[in-house]
C-alpha positions in Angstrom: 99.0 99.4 112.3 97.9 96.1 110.8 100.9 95.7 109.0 103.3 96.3 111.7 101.0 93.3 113.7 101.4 91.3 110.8 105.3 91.9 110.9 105.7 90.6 114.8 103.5 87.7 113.6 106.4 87.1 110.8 109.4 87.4 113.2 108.3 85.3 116.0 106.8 82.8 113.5 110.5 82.8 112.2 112.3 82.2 115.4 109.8 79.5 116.3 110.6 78.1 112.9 114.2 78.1 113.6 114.1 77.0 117.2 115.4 73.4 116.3 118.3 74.6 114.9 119.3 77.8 117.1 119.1 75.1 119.7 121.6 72.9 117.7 123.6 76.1 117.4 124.8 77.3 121.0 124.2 80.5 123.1 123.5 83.5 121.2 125.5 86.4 121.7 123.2 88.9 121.5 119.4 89.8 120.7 119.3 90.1 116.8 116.2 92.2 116.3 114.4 94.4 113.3 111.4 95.9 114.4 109.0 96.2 112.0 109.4 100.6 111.4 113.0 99.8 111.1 113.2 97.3 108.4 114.5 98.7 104.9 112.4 98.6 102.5 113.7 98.1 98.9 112.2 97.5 95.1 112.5 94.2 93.9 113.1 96.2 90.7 111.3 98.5 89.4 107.3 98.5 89.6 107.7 95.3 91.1 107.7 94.1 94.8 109.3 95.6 97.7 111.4 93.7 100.1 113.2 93.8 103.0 116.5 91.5 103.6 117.1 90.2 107.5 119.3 87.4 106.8 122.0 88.1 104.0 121.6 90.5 100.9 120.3 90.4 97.4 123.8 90.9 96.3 124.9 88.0 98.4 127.7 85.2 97.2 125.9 82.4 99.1 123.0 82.0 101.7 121.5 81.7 103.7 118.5 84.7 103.0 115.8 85.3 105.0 113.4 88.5 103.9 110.0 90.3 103.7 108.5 90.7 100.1 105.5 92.7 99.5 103.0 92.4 96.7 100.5 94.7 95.5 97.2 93.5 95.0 96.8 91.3 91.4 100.8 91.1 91.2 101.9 88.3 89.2 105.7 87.5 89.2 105.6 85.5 85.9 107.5 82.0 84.9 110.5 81.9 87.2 113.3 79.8 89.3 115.4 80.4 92.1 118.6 78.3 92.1 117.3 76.7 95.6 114.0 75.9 97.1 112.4 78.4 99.7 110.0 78.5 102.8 107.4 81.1 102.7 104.7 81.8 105.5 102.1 84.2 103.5 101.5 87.0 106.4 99.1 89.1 104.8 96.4 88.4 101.8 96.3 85.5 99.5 99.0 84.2 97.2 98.7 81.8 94.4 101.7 79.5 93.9 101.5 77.6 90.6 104.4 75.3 89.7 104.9 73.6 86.4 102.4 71.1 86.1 100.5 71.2 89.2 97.3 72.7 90.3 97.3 76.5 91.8 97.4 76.7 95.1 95.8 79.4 97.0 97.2 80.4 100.3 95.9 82.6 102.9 97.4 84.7 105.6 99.2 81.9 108.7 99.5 79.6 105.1 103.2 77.6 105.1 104.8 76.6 101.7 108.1 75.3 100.3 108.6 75.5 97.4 111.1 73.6 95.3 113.7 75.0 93.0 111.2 74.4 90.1 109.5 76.4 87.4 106.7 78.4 89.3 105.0 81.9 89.1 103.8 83.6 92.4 100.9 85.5 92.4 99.2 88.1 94.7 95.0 87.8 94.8 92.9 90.8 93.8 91.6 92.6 96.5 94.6 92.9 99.0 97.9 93.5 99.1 100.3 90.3 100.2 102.9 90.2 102.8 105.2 87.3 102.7 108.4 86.0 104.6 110.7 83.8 102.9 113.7 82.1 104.0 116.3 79.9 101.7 119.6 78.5 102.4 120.8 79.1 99.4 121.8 82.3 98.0 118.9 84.5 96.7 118.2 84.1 93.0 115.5 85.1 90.8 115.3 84.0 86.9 112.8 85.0 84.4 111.8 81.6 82.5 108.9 80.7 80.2 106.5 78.1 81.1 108.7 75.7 80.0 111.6 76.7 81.8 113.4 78.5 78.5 114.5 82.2 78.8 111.9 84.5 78.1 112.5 86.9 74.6 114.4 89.9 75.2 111.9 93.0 76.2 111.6 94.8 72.3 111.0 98.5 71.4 107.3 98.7 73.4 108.9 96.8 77.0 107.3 93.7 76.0 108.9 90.6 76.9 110.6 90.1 80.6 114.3 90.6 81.3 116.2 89.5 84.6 116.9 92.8 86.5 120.7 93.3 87.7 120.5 94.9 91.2 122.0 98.0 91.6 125.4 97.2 94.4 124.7 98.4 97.4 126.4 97.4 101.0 126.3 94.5 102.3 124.3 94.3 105.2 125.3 91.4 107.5 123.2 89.5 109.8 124.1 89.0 113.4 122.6 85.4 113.5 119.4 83.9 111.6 118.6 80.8 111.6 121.8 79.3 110.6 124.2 81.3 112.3 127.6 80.7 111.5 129.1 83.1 113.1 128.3 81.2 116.5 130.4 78.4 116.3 132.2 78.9 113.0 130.4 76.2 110.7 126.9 76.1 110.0 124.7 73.5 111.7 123.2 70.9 110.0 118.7 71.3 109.6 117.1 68.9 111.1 114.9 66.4 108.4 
């Protein structure tokens, strides 16, 4: 029940977000809705988050992405980039973000971030589980780095080490708008600074 309040918090904190540009954008066509029992949840990979994709796909060639990740209490990602920065509004319990030589940053649920394409980890407090939408113009990307920013050793005989996990295909699944909705008027509008 909580979740599912948490979820409409999410989506109309996303449209509000996006208001600027939609505006910029033209008349939509249609309601574009997922209500929170309907969204598709999916593992990150395995034992790892789950997440739900509203705008674009994992598998997707370019952006933007838009999604719901969810973190299990004490969760920690690990070293990592993303090939473009990301916005995140945490939802539900506390995440840490830590990038490369900065101070942790703790942020509660209604908390705003963006965070740079830069080595960072991400992690989820003890005590609850997190619930986090993020949104990227860029396409999604997720790769396994040491502190440093160096691949991490290949997993050996016990599992030890990280590997980047290669998504199993799956359809596309195709947004019907977003924030930057091309489909509208053919290009994509420009974000306002």
């Amino acid at each position: 029940m909580k979740e599912k309040a948490l979820m409409k918090k999410a989506l109309i904190l996303a449209v509000l977000g996006c208001g600027v540009t939609l505006a910029n954008a033209g008349p939509a066509p249609k309601l574009v809705a997922f209500p929170a029992g309907e969204l598709k949840w999916e593992p990150f990979f395995p034992g790892g988050p789950d997440e739900s994709f509203v705008i674009g796909t994992k598998e997707a060639k370019k952006g933007p992405t838009a999604f719901f990740i969810r973190f299990k209490a004490a969760f920690d990602s690990g070293w990592h980039t993303h090939e473009s920065a990301y916005t995140g509004i945490v939802l539900a319990g506390t995440i840490i973000e830590t990038s490369k030589g900065q101070e942790a940053v703790k942020l509660t649920a209604g908390s705003y971030y963006l965070q740079p394409s830069v080595v960072h980890k991400t992690v989820c407090a003890a005590g609850a589980d997190c619930l986090v939408w993020i949104y990227e113009d860029g396409k999604f990307s997720f790769t396994p780095t040491d502190e440093a920013g160096k691949p991490p050793p290949p997993a050996g005989p016990g599992g030890r080490g990280r590997q980047q996990q290669s998504p199993a295909p799956k359809p596309p699944r195709r947004s019907q708008g977003g924030c930057l909705p091309r489909s509208w008027s053919g290009r994509r509008p420009t974000p306002p600074l």
